[in-house]
Structures are given as structure tokens and as C-alpha cells.
Backbone bond lengths (Angstrom), bond angles and torsions (degrees), N, CA, C in turn:
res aa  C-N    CA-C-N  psi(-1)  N-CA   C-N-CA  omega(-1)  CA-C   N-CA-C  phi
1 X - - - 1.431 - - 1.523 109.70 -
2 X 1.292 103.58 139.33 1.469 111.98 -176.61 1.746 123.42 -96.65
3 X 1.404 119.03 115.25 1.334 128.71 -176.43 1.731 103.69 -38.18
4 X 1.037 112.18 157.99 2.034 113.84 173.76 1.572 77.01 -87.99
5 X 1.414 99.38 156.26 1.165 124.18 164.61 1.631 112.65 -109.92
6 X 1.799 112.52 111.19 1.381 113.25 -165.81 1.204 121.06 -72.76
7 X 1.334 124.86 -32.19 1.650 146.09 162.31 1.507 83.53 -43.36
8 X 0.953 145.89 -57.75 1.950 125.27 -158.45 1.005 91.79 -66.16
9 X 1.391 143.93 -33.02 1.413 133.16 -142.69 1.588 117.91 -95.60
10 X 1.908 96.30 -36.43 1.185 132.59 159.70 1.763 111.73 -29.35
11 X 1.524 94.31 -61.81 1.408 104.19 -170.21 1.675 130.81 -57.90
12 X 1.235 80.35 -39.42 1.684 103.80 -173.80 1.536 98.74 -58.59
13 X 1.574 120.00 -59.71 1.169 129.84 158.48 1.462 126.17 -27.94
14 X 1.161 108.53 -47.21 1.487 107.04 -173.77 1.858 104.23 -89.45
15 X 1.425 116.68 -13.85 1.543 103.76 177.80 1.720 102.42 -99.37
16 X 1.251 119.25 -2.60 1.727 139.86 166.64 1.810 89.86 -73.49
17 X 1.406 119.91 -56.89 1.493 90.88 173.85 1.466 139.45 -106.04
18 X 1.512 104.38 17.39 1.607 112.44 155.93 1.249 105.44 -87.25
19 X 1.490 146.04 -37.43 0.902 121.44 162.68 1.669 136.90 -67.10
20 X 1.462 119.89 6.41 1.519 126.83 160.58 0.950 94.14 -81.92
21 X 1.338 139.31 -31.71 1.714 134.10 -134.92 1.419 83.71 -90.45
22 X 1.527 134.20 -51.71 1.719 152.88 -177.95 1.221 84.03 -37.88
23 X 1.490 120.99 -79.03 1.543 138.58 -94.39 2.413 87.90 -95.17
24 X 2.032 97.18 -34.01 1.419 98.66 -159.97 1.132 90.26 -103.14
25 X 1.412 138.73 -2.70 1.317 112.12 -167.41 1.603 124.00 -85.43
26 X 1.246 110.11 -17.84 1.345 111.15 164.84 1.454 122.84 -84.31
27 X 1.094 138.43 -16.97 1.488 137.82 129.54 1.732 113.91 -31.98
28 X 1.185 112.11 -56.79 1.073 117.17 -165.68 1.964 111.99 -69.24
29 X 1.395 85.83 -53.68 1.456 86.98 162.97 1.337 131.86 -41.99
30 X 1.541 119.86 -54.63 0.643 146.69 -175.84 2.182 121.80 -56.85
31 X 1.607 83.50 -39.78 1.441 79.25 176.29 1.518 113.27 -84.57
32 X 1.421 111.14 -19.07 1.655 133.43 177.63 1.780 103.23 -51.96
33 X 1.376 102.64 -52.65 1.528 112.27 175.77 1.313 134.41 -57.79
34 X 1.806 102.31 -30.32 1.241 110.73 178.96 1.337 104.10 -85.12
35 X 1.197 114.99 -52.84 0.991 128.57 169.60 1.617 130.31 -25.59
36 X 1.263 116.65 -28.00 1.889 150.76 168.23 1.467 105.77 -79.47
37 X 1.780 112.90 -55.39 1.298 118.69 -166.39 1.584 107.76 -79.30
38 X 1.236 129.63 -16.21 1.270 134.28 179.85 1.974 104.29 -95.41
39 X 1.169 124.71 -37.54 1.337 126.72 149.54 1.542 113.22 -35.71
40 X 1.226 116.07 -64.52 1.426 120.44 -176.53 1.314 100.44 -66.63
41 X 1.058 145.78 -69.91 1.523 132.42 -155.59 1.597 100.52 -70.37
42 X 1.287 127.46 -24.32 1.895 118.57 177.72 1.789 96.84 -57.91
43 X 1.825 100.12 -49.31 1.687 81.62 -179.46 1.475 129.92 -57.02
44 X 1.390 107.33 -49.39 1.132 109.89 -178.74 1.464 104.40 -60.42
45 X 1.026 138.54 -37.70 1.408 127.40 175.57 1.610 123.46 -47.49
46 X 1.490 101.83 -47.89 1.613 117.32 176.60 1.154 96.65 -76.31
47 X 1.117 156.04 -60.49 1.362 150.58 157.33 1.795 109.09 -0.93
48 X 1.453 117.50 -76.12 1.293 126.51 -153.19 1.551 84.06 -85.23
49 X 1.547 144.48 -36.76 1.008 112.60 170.50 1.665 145.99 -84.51
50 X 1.328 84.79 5.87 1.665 119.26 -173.36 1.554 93.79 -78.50
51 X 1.918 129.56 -58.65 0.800 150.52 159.60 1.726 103.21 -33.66
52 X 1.372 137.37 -90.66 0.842 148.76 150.54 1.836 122.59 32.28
53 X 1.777 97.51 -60.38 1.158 133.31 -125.54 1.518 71.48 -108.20
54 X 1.438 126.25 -75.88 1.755 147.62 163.45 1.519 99.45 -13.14
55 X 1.276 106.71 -67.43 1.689 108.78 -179.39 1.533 115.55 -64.26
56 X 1.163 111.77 -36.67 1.863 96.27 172.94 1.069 115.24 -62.06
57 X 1.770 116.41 -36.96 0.879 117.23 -167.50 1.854 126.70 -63.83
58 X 1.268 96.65 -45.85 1.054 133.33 178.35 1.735 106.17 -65.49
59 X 1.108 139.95 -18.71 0.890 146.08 -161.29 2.025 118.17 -115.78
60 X 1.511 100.06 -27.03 1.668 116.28 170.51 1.844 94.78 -72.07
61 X 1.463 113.58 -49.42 1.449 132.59 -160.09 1.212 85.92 -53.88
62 X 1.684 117.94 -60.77 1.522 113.85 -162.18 1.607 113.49 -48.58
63 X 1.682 114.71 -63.05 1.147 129.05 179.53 1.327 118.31 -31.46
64 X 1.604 102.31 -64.96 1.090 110.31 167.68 1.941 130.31 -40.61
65 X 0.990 118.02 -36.69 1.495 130.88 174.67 1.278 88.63 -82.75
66 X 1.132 153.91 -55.60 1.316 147.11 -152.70 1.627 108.42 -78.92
67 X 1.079 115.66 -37.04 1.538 130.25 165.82 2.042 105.08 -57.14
68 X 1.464 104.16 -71.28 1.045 103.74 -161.16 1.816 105.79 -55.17
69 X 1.435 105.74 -45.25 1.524 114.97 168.05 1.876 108.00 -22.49
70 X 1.487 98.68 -87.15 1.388 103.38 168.44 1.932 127.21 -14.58
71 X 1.318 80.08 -57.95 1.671 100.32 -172.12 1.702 115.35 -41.55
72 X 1.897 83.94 -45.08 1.896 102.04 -164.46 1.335 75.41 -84.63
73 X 1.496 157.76 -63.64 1.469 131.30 -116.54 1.421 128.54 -29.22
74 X 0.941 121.23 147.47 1.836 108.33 -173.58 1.724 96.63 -97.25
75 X 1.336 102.65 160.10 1.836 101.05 -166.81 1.593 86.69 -133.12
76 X 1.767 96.39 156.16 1.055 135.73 -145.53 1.736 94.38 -98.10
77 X 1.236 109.10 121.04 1.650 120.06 172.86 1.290 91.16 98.17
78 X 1.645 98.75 -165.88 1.439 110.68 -168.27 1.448 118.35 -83.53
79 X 1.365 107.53 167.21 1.702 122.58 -173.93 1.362 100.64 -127.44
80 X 1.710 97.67 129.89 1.553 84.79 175.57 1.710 94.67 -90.84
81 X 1.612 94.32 177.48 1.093 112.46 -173.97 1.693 126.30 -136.36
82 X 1.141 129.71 143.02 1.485 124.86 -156.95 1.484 84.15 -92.86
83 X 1.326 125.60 137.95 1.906 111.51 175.84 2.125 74.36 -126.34
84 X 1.299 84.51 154.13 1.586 108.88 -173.18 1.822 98.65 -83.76
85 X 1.676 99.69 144.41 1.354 94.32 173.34 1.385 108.95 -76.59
86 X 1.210 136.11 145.60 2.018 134.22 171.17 1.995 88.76 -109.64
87 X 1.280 78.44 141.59 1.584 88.74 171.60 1.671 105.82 -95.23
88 X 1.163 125.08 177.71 1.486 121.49 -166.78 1.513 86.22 -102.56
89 X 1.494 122.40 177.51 1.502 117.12 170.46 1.892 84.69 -99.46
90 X 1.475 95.23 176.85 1.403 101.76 168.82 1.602 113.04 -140.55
């Protein structure tokens, strides 16, 4: 009777996993890629709305100072003025 020979068995095995290695790797790649390209566009997304967000902000603030500015302006000629009565001492 003849021993199995484990090296045959070996082999089969090892062309069983070059051929997964063929068969998944472009799947695999593939989700790896999207997977990158959908990373990049979340930033850029948070990016432009992060940006977005800066400019409204930035933009009520302005008004706002620009309003209150207005409000104080100092005016041209005279001001009357309320002067307090003082009583005399006696």
C-alpha cells in the first residue's frame, strides 16, 4: 500500500488559493477605491459646509456691527443738551 503523498495535496490547495486571490481581488479593490472616493468627497463636503457655516456666520456679525455703527454715528452741528437743575446751598 502506497503512503498519500502530502505535497499533491499541498498543491491543489495552494492553486485553490491563487485562484481566490484572481477571482476576489478586483471586488476587493474595488470596494477599497470606493471606499477612498467616498472618504474624499465626505471631506470635501464638510469642508464646503463647514465653510458655509463661517460665512453666515461671519456675515449676521458683520451686519450686525454695521447696524450698530450706524446707530452710534456722531452727527454733525450742535446737540442740544438736557443740563440738570443744581439747587443753590443755603
Amino acid at each position: 500500500m502506497e503512503s498519500p503523498n502530502t505535497k499533491a495535496s499541498l498543491g491543489v490547495v495552494g492553486a485553490g488559493v491563487a485562484a481566490c486571490c484572481a477571482c476576489c481581488a478586483g471586488p476587493i479593490v474595488g470596494f477599497l477605491a470606493a471606499t477612498g472616493i467616498a472618504s474624499v468627497l465626505g471631506a470635501v463636503v464638510f469642508g464646503v459646509v463647514g465653510l458655509l457655516v463661517v460665512l453666515a456666520v461671519a456675515a449676521v456679525l458683520y451686519q450686525r456691527r454695521r447696524r450698530k455703527a450706524q446707530h452710534c454715528a456722531p452727527t454733525t452741528g450742535a446737540v442740544p443738551l438736557d443740563t440738570p437743575t443744581l439747587r443753590a446751598r443755603r
